[in-house]
C-alpha positions in Angstrom: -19.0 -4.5 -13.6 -17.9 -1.5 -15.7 -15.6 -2.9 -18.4 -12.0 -1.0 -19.6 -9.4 -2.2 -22.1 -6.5 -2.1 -19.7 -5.4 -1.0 -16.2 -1.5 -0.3 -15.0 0.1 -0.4 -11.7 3.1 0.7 -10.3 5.4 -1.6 -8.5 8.5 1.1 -8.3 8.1 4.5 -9.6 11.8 4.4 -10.6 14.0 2.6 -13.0 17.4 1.1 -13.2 17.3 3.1 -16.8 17.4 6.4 -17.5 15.3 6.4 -21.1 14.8 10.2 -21.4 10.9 11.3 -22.5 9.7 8.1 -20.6 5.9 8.6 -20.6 5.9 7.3 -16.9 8.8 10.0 -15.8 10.9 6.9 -14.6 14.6 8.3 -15.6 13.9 10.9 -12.9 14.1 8.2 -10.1 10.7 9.7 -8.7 10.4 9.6 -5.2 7.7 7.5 -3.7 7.9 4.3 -1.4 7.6 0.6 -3.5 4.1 -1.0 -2.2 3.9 -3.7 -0.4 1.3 -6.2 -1.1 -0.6 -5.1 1.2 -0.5 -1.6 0.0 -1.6 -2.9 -3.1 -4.5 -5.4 -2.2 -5.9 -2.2 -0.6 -5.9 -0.2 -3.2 -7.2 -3.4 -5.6 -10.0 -4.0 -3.4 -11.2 -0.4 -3.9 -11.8 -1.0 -7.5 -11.8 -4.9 -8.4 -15.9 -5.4 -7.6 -16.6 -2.4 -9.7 -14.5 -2.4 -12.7 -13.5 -5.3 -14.6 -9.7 -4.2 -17.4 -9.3 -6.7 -20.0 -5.7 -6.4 -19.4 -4.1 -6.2 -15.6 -0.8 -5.1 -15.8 2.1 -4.4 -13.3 5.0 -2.2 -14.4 7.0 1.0 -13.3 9.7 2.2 -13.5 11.2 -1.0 -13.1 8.8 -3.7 -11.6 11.9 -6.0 -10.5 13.0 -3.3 -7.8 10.8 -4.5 -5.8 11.7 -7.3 -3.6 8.0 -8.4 -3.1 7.6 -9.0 -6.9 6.5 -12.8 -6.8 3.9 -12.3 -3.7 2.4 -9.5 -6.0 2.1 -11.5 -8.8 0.1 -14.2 -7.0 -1.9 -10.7 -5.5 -2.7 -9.5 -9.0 -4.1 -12.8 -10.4 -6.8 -13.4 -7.0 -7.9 -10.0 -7.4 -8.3 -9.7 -10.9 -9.0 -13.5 -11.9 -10.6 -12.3 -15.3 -8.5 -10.1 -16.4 -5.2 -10.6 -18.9 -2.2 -10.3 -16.5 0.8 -9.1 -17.9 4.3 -8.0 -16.5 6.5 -5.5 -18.1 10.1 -5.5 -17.4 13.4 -4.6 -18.7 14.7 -7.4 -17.6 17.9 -6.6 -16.4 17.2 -7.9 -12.7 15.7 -11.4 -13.7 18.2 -12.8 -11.3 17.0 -11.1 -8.3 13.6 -13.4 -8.9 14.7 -17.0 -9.4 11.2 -17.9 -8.9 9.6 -15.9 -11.7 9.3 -18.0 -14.4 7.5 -20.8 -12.7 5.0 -18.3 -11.2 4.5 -16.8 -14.6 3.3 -20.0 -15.7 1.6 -21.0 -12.5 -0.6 -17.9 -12.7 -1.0 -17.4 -16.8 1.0 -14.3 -16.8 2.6 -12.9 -19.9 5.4 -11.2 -19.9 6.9 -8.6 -21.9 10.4 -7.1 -21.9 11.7 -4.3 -23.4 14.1 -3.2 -25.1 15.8 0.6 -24.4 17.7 1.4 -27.7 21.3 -0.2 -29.5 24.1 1.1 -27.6 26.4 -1.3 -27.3 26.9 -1.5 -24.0 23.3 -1.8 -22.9 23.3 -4.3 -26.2 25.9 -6.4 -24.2 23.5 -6.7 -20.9 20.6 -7.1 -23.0 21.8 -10.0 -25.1 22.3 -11.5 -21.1 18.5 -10.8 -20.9 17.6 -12.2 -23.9 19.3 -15.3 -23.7 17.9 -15.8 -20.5 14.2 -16.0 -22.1 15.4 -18.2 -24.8 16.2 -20.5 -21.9 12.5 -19.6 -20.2 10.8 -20.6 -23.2 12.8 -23.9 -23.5 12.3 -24.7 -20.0 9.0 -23.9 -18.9 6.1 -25.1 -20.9 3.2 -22.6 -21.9 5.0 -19.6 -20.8 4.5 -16.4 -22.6 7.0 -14.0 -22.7 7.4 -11.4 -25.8 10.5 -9.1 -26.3 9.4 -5.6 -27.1 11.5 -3.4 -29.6 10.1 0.0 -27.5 13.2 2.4 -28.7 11.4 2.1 -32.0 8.6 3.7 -31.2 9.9 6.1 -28.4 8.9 9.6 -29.0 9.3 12.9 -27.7 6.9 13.5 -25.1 7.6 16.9 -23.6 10.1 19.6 -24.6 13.2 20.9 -22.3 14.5 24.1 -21.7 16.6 25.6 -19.2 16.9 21.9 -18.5 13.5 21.8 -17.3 10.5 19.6 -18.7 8.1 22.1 -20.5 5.2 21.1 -22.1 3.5 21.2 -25.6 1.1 24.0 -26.6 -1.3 21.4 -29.0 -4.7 21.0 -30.0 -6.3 18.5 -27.3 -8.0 16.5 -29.9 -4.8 16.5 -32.0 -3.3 15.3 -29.4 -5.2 12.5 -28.6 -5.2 11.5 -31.4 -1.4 10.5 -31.8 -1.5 9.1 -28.1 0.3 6.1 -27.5 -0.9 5.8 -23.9 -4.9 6.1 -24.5 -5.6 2.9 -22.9 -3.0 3.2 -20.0 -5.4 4.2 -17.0 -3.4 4.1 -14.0 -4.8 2.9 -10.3 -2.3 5.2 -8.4 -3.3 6.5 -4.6 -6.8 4.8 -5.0 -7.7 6.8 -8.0 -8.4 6.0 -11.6 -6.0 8.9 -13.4 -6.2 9.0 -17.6 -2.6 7.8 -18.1 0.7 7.8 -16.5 1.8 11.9 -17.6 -1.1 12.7 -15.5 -0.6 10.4 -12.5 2.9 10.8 -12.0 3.2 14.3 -12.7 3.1 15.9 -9.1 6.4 13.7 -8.2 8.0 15.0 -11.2 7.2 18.5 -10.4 8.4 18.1 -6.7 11.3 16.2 -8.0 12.5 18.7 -10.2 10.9 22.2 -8.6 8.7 22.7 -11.8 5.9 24.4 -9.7 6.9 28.3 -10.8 6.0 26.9 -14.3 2.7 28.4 -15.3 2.6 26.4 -18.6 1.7 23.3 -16.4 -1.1 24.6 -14.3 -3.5 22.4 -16.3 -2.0 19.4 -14.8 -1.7 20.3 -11.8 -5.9 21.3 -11.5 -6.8 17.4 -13.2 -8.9 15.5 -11.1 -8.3 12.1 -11.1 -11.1 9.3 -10.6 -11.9 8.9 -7.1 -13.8 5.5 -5.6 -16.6 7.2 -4.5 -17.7 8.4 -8.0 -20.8 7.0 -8.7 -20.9 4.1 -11.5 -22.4 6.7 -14.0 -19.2 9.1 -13.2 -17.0 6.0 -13.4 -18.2 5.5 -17.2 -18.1 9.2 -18.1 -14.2 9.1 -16.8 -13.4 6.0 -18.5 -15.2 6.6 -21.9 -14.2 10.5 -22.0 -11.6 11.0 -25.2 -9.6 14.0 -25.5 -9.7 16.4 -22.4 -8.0 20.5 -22.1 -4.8 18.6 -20.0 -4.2 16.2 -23.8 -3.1 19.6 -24.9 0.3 19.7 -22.9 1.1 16.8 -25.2 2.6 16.3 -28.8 0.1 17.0 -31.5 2.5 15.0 -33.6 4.6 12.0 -32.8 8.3 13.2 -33.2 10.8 10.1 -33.1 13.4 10.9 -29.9 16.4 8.7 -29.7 17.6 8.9 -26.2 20.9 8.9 -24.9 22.5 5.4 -23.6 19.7 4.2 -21.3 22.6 2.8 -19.0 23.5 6.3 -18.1 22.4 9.3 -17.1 22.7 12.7 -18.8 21.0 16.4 -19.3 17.8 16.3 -20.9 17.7 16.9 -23.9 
């Protein structure tokens, strides 16, 4: 088995939020059809007898959009019995799942929520989600659930103008350097992509008509891992640091506070 420190999967592409400089383009309510399990057991059992993530974990967008969550959960853990499963969730939907807690614990899951920033009203529905894991923790013995602070660490992650993404001129190994998603390969359409910018990027530029933009031609000509790369490849792809498309991001991390993640606004 080829061993990697974590791998991410999409359960929506969109979000209830609209965090602005999202690393996974989810304020831009990509378009692109929730999987079902089955659509995901496919695309697991491409991958799961050849590589082995120390961490498995299923995000978005907004993971509790889709109404399947709980059967994927139980999908996740048979496929990837030896990995660390993990959910990541605002948690602003926990009430469309009633059954969530119990199947966290039932299948060692952690969960992680995060937090999108202090306005005060999306302080008002997050204190909702908050109490809500208090209860969790009180209720249901040995399960894991940590609240992230993530608006601390948001960044900028492209620039804007004309109201369009456009992206940084930097130093590839610079780049990589500051990266805050270096470990976030993504199994998106069978393939094994670097991290999310790279993944999600040809939804985003259909979304928002970005393809008369020369400065993202790099992106557009990545290659993404496909399953029938040989094992050697596989390594190669996996161990391979900074690459030309790492210079379309920040060199340097510059602290972005977005707008009220509750609503949405021009880019900025």
């Amino acid at each position: 088995m080829i061993e990697l420190p974590a791998l991410e999967y999409h359960l929506a592409h969109g979000c209830n939020l609209s965090c602005q400089q999202c690393s996974h383009y989810s304020n831009f309510r990509l378009a692109g059809t929730m999987p079902t399990p089955a659509n995901a057991k496919a695309e697991y059992e491409v991958w799961n007898h050849r590589i082995l993530p120390k961490r498995f974990a299923l995000l978005g967008g907004e993971p509790l959009l889709n109404p399947n969550l709980i059967e994927h959960l139980h999908l996740a853990r048979a496929c990837w019995p030896h990995s660390d499963l993990m959910l990541v969730s605002n948690g602003l939907f926990f009430a469309r799942h009633p059954e969530l807690p119990k199947t966290l614990v039932e299948i060692n899951c952690r969960l992680e929520v995060s937090q999108h920033g202090t306005h005060q009203s999306y302080l008002e529905r997050f204190r909702e989600v908050k109490q809500t894991v208090w209860r969790w923790r009180e209720e249901y013995a040995g399960i894991q659930i940590k609240i992230r602070q993530s608006h601390r660490g948001w960044m900028r992650q492209y620039n804007v103008e004309d109201g369009k993404p456009v992206p940084f001129d930097s130093e590839p190994e610079k780049a990589y350097r500051v990266c805050m998603q270096k470990s976030c390969t993504q199994l998106f359409q069978t393939k094994l992509w670097k991290c999310p910018a790279l993944a999600y990027h040809a939804q985003l530029e259909a979304k928002l008509t970005l393809h008369h933009l020369p400065q993202w031609q790099p992106f557009r000509d990545y290659q993404a891992c496909s399953s029938d790369a040989s094992d050697d490849e596989v390594r190669r792809f996996l161990q391979t640091r900074a690459i030309l498309q790492c210079g379309l991001c920040p060199a340097y991390r510059t602290k972005f506070v977005h707008p009220n993640p509750l609503q949405r606004s021009a880019l900025r």
